[in-house]
ChimeraX commands (.cxc) that place a marker at each C-alpha (Angstrom):
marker #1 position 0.91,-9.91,15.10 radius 0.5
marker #1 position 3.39,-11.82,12.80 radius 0.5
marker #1 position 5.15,-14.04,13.87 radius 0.5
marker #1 position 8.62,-16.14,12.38 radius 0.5
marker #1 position 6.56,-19.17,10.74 radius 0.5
marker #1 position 4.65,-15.61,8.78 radius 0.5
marker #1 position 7.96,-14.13,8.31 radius 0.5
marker #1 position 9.49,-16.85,7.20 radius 0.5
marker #1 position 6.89,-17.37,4.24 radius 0.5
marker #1 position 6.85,-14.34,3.15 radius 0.5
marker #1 position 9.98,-14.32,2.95 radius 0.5
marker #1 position 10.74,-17.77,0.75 radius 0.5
marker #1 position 7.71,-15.75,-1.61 radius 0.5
marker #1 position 10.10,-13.15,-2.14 radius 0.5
marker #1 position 13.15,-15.33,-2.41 radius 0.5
marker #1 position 15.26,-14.49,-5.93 radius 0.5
marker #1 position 16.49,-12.13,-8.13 radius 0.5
marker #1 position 12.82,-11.17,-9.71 radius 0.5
marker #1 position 10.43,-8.77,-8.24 radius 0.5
marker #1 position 7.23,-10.12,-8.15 radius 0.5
marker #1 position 5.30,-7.15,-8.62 radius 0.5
marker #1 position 7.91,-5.77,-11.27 radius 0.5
marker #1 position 9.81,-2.63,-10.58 radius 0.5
marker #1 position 7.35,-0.24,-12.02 radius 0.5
marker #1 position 4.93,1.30,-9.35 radius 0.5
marker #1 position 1.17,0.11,-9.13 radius 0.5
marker #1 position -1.33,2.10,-11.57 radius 0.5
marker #1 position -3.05,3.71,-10.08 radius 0.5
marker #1 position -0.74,5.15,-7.65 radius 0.5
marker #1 position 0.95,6.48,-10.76 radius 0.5
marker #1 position -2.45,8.05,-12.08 radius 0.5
marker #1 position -2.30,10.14,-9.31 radius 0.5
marker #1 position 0.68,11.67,-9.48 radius 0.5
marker #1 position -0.91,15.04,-10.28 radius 0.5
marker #1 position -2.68,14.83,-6.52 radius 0.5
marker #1 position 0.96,14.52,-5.00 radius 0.5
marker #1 position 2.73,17.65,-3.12 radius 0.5
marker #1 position 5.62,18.89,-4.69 radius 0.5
marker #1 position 7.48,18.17,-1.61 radius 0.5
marker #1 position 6.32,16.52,2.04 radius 0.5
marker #1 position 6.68,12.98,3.82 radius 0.5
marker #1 position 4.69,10.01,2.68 radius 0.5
marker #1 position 4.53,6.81,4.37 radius 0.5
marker #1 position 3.88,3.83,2.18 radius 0.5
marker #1 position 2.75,1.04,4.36 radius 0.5
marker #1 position 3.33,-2.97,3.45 radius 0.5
marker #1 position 5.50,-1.93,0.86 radius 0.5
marker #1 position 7.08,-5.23,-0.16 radius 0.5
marker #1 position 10.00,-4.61,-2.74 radius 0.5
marker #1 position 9.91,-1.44,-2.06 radius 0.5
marker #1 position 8.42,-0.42,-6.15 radius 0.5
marker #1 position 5.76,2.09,-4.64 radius 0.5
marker #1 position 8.27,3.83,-1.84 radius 0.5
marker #1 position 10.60,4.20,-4.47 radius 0.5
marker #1 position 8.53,5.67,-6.98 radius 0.5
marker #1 position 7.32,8.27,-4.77 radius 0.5
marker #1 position 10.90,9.23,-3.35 radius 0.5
marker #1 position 11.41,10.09,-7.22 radius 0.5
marker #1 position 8.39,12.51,-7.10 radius 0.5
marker #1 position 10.26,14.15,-4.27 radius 0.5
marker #1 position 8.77,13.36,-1.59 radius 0.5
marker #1 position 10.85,12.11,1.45 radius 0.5
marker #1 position 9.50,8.54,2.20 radius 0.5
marker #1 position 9.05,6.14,4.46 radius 0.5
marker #1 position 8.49,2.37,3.74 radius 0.5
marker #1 position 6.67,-0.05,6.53 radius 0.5
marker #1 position 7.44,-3.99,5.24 radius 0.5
marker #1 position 8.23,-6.91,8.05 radius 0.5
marker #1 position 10.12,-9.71,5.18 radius 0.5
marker #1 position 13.63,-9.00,5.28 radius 0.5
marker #1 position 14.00,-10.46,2.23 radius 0.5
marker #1 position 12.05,-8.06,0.54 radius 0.5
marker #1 position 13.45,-4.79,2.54 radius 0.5
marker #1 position 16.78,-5.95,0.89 radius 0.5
marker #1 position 15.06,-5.91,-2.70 radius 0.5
marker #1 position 14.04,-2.81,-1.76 radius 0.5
marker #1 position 17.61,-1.33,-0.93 radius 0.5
marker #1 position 19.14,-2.54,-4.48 radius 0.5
marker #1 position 15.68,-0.90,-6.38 radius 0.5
marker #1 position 16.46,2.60,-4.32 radius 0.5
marker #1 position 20.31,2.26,-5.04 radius 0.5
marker #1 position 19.60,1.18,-8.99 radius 0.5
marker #1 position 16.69,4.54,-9.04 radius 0.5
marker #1 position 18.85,6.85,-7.19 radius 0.5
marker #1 position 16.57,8.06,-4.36 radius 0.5
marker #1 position 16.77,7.61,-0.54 radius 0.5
marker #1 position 13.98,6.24,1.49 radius 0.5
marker #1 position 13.80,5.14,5.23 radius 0.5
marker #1 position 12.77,1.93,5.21 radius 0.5
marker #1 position 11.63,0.34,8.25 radius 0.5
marker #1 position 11.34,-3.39,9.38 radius 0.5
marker #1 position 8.04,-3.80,11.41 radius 0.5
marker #1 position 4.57,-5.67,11.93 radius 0.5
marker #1 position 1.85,-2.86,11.06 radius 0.5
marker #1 position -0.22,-4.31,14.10 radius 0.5
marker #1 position 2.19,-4.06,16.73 radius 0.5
marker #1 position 4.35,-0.31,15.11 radius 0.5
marker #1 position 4.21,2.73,16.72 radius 0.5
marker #1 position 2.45,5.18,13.81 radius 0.5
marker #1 position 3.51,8.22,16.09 radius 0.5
marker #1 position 1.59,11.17,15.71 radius 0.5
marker #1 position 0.82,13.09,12.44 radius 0.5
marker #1 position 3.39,13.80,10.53 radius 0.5
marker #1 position 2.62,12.36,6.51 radius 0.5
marker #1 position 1.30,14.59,4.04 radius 0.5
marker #1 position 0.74,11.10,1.52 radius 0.5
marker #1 position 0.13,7.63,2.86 radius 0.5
marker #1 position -0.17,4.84,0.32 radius 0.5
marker #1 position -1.63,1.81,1.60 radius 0.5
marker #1 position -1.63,-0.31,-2.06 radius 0.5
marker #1 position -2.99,-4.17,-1.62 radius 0.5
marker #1 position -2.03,-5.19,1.53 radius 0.5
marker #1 position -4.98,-7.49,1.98 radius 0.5
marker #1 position -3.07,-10.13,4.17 radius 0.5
marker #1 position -4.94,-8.03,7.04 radius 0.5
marker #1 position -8.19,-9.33,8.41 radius 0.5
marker #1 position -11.14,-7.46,9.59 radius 0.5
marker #1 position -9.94,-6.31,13.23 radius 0.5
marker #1 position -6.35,-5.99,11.67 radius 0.5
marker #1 position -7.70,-4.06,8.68 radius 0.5
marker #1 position -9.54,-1.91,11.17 radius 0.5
marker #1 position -6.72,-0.55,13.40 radius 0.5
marker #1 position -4.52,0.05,9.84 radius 0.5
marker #1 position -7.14,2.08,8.39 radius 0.5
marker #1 position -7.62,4.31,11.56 radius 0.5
marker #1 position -3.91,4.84,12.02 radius 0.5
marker #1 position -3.33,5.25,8.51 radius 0.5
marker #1 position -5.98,8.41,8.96 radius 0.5
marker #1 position -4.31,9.50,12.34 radius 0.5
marker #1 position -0.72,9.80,11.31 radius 0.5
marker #1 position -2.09,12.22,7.99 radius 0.5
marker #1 position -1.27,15.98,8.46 radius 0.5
marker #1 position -4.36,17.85,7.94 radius 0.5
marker #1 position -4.75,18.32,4.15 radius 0.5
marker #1 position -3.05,15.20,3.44 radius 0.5
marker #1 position -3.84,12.96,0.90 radius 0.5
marker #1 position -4.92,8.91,1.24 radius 0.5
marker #1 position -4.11,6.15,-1.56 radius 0.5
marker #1 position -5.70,2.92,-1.38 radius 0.5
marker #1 position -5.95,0.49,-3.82 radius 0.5
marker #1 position -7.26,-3.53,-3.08 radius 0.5
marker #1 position -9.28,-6.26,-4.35 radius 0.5
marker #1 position -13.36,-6.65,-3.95 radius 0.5
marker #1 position -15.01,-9.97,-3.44 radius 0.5
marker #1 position -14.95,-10.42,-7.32 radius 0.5
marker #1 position -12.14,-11.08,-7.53 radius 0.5
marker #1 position -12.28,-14.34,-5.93 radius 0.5
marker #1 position -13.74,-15.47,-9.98 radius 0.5
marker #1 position -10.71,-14.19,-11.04 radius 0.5
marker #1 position -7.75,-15.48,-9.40 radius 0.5
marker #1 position -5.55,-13.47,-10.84 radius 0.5
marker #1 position -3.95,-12.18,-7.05 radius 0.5
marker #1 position -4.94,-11.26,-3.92 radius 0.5
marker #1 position -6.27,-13.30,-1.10 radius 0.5
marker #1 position -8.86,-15.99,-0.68 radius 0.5
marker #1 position -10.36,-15.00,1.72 radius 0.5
marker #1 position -13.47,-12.79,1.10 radius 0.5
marker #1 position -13.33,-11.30,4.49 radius 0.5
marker #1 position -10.12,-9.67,3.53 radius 0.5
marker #1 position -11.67,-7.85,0.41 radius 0.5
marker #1 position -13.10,-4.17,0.13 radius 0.5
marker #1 position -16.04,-3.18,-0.83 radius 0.5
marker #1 position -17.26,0.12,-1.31 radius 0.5
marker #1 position -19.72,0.25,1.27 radius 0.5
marker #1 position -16.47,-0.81,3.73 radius 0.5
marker #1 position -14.50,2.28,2.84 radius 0.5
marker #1 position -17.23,4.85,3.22 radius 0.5
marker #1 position -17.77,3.78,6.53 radius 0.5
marker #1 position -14.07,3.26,7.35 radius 0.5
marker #1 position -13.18,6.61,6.09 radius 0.5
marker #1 position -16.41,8.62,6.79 radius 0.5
marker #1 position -14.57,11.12,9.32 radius 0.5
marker #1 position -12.19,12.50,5.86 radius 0.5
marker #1 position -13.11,13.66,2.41 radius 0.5
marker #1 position -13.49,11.05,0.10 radius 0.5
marker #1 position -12.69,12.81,-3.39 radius 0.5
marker #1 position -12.60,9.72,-5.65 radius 0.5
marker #1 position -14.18,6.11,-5.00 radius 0.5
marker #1 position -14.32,3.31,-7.74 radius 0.5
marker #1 position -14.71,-0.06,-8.00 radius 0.5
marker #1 position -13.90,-1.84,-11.97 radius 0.5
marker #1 position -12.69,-4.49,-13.73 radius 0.5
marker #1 position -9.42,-4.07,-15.15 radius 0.5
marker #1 position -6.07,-6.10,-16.70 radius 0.5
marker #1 position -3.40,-6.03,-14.72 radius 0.5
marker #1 position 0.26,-6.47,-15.60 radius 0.5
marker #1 position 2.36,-5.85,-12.46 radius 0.5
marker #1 position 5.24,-8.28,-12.39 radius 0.5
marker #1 position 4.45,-12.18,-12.10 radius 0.5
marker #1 position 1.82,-11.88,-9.01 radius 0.5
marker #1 position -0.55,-9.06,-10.14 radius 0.5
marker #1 position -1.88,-10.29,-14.05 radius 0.5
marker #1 position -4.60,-10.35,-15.41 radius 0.5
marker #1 position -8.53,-9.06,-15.42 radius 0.5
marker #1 position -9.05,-8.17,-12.33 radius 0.5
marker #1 position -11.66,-7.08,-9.53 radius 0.5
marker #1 position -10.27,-3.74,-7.83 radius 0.5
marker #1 position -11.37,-0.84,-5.92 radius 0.5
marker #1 position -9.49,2.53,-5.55 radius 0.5
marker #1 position -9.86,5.26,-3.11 radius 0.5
marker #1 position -8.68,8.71,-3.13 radius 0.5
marker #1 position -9.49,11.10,0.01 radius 0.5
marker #1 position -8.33,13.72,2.20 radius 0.5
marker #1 position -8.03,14.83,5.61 radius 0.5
marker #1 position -9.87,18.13,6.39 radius 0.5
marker #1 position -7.81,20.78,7.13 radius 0.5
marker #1 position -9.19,21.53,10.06 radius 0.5
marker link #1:1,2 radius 0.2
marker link #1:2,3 radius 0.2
marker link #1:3,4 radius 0.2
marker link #1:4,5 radius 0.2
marker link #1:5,6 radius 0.2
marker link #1:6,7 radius 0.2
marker link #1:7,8 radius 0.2
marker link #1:8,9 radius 0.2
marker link #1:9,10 radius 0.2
marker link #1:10,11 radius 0.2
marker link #1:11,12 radius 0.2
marker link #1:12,13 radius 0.2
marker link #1:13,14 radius 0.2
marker link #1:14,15 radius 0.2
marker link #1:15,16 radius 0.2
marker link #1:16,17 radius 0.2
marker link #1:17,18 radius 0.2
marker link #1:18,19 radius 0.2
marker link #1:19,20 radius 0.2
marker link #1:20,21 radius 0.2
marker link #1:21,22 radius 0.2
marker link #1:22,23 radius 0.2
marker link #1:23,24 radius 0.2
marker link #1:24,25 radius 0.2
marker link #1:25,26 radius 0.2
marker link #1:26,27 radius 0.2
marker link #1:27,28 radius 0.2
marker link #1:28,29 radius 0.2
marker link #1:29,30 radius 0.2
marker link #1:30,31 radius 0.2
marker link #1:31,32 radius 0.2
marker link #1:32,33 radius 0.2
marker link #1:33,34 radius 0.2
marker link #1:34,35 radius 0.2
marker link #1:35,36 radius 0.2
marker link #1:36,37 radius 0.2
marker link #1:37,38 radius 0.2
marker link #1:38,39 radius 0.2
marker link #1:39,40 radius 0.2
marker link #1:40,41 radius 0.2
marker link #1:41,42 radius 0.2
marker link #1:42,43 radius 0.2
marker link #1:43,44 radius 0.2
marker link #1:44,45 radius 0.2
marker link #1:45,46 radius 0.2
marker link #1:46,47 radius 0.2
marker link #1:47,48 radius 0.2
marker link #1:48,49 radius 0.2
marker link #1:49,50 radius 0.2
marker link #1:50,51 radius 0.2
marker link #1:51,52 radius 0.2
marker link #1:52,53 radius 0.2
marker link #1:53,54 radius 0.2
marker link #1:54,55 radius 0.2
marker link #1:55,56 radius 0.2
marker link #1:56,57 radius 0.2
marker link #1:57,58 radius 0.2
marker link #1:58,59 radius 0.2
marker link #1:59,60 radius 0.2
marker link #1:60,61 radius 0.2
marker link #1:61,62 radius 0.2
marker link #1:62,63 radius 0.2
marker link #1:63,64 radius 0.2
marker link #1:64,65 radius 0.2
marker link #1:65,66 radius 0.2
marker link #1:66,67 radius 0.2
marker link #1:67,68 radius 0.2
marker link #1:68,69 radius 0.2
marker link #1:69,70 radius 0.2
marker link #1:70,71 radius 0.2
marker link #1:71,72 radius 0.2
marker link #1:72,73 radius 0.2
marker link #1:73,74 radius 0.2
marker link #1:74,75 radius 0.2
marker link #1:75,76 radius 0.2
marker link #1:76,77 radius 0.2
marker link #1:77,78 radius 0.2
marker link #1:78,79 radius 0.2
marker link #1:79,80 radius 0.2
marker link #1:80,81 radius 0.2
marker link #1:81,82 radius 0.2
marker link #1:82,83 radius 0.2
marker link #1:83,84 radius 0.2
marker link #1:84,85 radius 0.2
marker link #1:85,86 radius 0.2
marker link #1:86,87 radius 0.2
marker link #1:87,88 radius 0.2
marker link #1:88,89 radius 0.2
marker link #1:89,90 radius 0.2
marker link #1:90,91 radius 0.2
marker link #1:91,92 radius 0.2
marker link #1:92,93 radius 0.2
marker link #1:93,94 radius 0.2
marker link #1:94,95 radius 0.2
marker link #1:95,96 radius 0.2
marker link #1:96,97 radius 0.2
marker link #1:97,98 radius 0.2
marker link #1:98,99 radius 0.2
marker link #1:99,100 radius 0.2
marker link #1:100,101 radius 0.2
marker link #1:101,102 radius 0.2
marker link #1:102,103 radius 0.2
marker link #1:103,104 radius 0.2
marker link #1:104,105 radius 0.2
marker link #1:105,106 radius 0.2
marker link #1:106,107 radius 0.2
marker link #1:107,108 radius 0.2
marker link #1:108,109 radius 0.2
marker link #1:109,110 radius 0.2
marker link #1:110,111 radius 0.2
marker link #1:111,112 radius 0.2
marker link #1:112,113 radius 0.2
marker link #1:113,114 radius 0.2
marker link #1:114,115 radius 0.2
marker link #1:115,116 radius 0.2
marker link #1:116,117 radius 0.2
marker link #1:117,118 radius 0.2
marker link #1:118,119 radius 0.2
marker link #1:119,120 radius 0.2
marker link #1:120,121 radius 0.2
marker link #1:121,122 radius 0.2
marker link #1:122,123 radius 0.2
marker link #1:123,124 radius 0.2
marker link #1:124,125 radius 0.2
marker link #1:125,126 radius 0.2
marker link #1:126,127 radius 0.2
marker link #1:127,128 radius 0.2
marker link #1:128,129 radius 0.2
marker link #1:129,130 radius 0.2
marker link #1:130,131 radius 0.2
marker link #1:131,132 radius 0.2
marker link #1:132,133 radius 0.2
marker link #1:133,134 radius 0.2
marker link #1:134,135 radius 0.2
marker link #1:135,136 radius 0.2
marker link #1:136,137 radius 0.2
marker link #1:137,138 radius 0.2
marker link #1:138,139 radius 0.2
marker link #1:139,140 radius 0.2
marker link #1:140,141 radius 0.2
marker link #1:141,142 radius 0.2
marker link #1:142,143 radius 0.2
marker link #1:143,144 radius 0.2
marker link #1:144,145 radius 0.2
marker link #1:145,146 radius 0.2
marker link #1:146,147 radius 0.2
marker link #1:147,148 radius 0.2
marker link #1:148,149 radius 0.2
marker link #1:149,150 radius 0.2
marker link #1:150,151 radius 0.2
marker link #1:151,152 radius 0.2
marker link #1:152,153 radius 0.2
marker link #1:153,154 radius 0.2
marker link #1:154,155 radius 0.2
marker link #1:155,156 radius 0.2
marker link #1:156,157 radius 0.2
marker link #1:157,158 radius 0.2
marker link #1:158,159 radius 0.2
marker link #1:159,160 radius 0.2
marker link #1:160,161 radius 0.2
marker link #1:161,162 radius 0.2
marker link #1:162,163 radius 0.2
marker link #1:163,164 radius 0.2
marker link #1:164,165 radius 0.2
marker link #1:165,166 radius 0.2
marker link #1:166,167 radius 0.2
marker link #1:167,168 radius 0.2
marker link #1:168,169 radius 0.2
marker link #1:169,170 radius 0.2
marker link #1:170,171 radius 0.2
marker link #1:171,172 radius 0.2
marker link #1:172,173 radius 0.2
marker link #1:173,174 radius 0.2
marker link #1:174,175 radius 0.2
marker link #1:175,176 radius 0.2
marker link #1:176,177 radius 0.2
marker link #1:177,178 radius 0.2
marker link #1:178,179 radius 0.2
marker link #1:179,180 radius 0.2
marker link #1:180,181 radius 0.2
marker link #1:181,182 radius 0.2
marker link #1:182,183 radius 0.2
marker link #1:183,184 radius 0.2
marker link #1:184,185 radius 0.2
marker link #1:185,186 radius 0.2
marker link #1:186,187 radius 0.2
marker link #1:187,188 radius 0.2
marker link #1:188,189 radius 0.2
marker link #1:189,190 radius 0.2
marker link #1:190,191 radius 0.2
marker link #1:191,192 radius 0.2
marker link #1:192,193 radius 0.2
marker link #1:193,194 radius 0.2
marker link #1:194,195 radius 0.2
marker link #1:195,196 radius 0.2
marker link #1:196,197 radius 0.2
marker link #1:197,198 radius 0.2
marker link #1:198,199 radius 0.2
marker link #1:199,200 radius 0.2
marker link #1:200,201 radius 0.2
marker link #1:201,202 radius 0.2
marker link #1:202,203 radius 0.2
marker link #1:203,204 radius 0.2
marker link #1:204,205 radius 0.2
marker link #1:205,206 radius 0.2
marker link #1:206,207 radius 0.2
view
């Protein structure tokens, strides 16, 4: 659970004008814009300035945002206003919101690494749960590598994916697309540089 002292940091990071992450959304959720539904819900989860929610609210798809810093919910607002799109943002610790039942045809889960094991578990069950049968799962994150990098993410190594991790977490859906590379980065003034990542791409059987 977070609590104010959490809050409260996250919010002084996202303090100011600038976006952190820039405006434009991550990489390789953009690469997969061909995998997207022409129309549906899609949940983007730990959304932070909202780039990624936004981004997929312009492919048409009716969105909702999960992000607990106020500061960067507001962000978020102005970057929906300035892009012309609507999206439900809502204010609330992943560990302790209710998911509700399925009901997303996209969730987007794009480096929110700030969750430990246990934490990291529950997120990537519900994030599996609350996908309508056929729906499709974005994850992007860092892999121990990175740690030689420090170009982002956290420093903890127990936060980090491997792919061994994600096969086992999401062995009960399809996985259609699994890679872990080395690649520069450029994503406002957080995300730069060569970096360690891994991406997954899966979906929920249809029955």
């Amino acid at each position: 659970m977070v609590d104010q002292t959490e809050i409260e940091r996250w919010n002084a990071r996202y303090a100011g004008e600038d976006y952190l992450f820039g405006t434009a959304p991550n990489r390789f959720l953009a690469a997969q814009a061909h995998r997207l539904p022409s129309c549906g819900r899609a949940l983007c989860i730990a959304d932070g300035e909202g780039r990624n929610g936004v981004w997929l609210a312009e492919q048409g798809l009716e969105v909702t945002s999960v992000e607990f810093s106020p500061a960067a919910i507001a962000k978020a607002h102005r970057l929906a206003v300035q892009r012309v799109v609507a999206i439900d943002i809502v204010q609330a610790d992943l560990a302790t919101w209710d998911w509700g039942a399925p009901r997303f045809d996209v969730v987007v889960g794009v480096f929110f690494q700030f969750a430990g094991p246990d934490l990291r578990a529950t997120i990537f069950r519900r994030m599996q749960d609350v996908l309508l049968p056929g729906g499709l799962l974005l994850i992007e994150g860092y892999t121990p590598a990175q740690l030689a990098h420090g170009t982002g993410g956290p420093s903890q190594v127990e936060n980090l994916y491997t792919e061994a991790l994600l096969r086992e977490s999401f062995a009960a859906i399809e996985i259609v697309e699994l890679a872990e590379y080395e690649a520069e980065l450029a994503e406002g003034t957080h995300h730069v540089g060569f970096s360690a990542v891994i991406d997954l791409v899966a979906r929920k059987p249809k029955r």
